[in-house]
N, C-alpha and C positions, 0 to 999 in steps of 0.2 A: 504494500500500500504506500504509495506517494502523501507526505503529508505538504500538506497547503502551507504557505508562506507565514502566514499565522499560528498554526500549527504548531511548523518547526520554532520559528522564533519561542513560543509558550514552552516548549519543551527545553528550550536551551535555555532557558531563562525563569522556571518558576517548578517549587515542589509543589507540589498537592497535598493538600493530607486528605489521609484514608485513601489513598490511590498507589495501584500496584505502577511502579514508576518503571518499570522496565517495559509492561506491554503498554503504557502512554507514549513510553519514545519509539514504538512500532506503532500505533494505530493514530497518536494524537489526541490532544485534547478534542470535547463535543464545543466550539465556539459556541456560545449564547451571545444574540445579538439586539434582543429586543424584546421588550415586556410589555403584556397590556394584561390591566385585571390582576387573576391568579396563574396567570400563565408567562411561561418567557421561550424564545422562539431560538433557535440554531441558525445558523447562516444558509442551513438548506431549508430555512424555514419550516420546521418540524416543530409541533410545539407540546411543552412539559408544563405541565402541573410543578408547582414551585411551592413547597412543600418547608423547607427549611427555616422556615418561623425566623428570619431575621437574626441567624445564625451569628452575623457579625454585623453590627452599625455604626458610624460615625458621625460626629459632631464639629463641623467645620466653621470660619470665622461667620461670624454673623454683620451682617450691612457691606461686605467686599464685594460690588459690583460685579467685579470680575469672576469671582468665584459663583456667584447666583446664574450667569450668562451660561457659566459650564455646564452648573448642575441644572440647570432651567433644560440646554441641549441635552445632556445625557440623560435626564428624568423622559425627554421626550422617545428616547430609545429604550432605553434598559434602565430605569432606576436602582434596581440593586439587585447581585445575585454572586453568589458564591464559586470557589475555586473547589470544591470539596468534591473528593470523588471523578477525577478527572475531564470536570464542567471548566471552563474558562471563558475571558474575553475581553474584547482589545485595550480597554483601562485597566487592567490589572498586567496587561504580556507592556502595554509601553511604559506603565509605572515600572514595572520591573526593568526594564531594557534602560531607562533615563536614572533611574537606582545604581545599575551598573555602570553607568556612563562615568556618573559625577563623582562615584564612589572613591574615597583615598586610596585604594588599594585594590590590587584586581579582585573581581568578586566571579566566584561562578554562578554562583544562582538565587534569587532573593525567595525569602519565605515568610509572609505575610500574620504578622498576630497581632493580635488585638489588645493584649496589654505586658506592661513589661515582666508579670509573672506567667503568663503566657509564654513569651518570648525564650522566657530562662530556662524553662520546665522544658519546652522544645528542644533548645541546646543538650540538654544531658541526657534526651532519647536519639536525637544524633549523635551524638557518642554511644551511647549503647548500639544502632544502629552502626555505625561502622566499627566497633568492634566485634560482632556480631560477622558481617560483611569481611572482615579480614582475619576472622577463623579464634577470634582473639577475646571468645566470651569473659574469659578472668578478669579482662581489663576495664569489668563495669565495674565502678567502683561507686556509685550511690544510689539510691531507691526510690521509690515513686516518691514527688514532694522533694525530693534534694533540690530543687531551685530553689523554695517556699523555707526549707530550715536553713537556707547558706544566705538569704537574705535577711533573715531572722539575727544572724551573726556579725553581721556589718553594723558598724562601724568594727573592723578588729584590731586590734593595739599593733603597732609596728615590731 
């Protein structure tokens, strides 16, 4: 299977979670391009029941002109919808791609959370994840919640 320019770019550029990542870098993410009601549409205009209760939401500047013109355009496409599950679409693969860009340091690929213990708790299943991956299970070295007690710990004495 040939994947589309969207596609590919979403795969070189964004994890999923709960998504087997190896058969998304063969078939592709399903692109969502457009919502109306309870429903949101694929680029071969296919349309899903959108189910995921607002899984992740954001609170953006309020009165920035600028930012109303965006969300005013994107509301008029696809208001909101999720990367879960190997779903995607094009403000999540170009946020990622402009994440990489500007990033200090090369990045291979951005993963999107919603809050900074989120974020942490993420990191030490990727480590478990790649030790896992490179044969190397001994080398988990904390448990579910090790994000949530190591920030419990900070401030720590030098």
């Amino acid at each position: 299977m040939t994947l589309t320019n969207m596609q590919a770019r979403d795969v070189a550029s964004l994890i999923h979670p709960f998504t087997n990542l190896k058969l998304l870098g063969q078939t592709g993410p399903n692109i969502l391009e457009r919502g109306k009601g309870v429903f949101v549409y694929d680029t071969d205009g296919k349309e899903y029941l959108e189910a995921m209760s607002s899984l992740w939401c954001v609170a953006l500047g309020w009165g920035e002109e600028e930012l109303v013109e965006a969300a005013a355009e994107q509301m008029r496409r696809l208001a909101f919808v999720h990367i879960f599950a190997g779903k995607s679409h094009d403000p999540a693969i170009a946020l990622a791609d402009k994440l990489k860009e500007i990033a200090p340091f090369p990045v291979g690929k951005v993963f999107f959370a919603n809050s900074g213990s989120e974020a942490n708790d993420s990191q030490v299943k990727f480590r478990w994840y790649a030790a896992n991956a490179r044969g190397l299970p001994a080398k988990k070295r904390s448990s579910p919640g090790a994000a949530a007690i190591t920030a419990r710990r900070w401030p720590r004495p030098a």
